[in-house]
N, C-alpha and C positions, 0 to 999 in steps of 0.2 A: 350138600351137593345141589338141590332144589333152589336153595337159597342166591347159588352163585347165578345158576342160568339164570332165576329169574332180573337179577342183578345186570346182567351179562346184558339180555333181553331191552331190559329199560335203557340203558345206555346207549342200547344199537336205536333202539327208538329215540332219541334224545339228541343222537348224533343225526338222524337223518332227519329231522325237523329242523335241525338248525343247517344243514346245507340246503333244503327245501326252503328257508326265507333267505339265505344267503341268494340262492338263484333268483328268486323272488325282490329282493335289492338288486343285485347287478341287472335285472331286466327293467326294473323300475326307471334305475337312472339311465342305462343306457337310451331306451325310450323318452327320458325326457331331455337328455343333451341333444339326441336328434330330431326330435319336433322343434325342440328350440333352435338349433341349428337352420332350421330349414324354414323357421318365424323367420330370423333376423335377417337370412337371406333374401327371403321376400321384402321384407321393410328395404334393405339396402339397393337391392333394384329397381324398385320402385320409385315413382316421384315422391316425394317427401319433404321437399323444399317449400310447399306451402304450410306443412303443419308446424302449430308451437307445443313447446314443453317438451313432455319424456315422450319419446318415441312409443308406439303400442307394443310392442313385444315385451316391453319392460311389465307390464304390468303382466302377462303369462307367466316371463321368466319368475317375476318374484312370487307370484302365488303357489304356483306348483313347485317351485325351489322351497318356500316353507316346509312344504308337504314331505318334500325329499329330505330334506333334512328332519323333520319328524322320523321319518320312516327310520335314516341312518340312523340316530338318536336313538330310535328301538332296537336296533338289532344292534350297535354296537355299545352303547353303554347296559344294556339287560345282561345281566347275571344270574346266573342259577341261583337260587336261594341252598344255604347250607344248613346242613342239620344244628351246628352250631348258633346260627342265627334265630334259628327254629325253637330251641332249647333258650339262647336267653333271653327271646320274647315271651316265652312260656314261664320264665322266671321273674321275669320285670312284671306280670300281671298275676302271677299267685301270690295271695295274699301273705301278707307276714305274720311270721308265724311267733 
């Protein structure tokens, strides 16, 4: 019976860490669509017909895009780790017998 709750317990925890960096991503990106948004609008009303090459907000857009896409990368390809993967790491490094 112990056994379940504490079961029950960790899952409740496990569940609300991963909606806590969920909201932690959708605030991430939102934040950076709309700084960026609000970069390239400045660049476009601006004069800008004297400068060459990439426009300045590209080098924002691309740095913190890295970083976003870091972030997405974490949160959406991480997976729990399974007892089964657990077990046959634990077996691939005991010695033979």
């Amino acid at each position: 019976m112990f056994g379940e709750m504490d079961d029950d317990q960790e899952l409740r925890a496990r569940a609300i860490a991963r909606l806590e960096e969920k909201r932690e991503f959708v605030g991430s990106l939102a934040t950076y669509v709309g700084v960026n948004g609000l970069l390239w609008l400045i660049w476009a009303l601006t004069d800008h017909s004297t400068g060459d090459g990439v426009p300045w907000p590209t080098w924002v857009s691309a740095i913190w895009g890295f970083f976003v896409v870091m972030h997405a990368w974490k949160f959406f390809a991480r997976r729990p780790i399974s007892e089964t993967a657990i077990q046959r790491e634990i077996d691939r490094h005991r010695p033979a017998s």
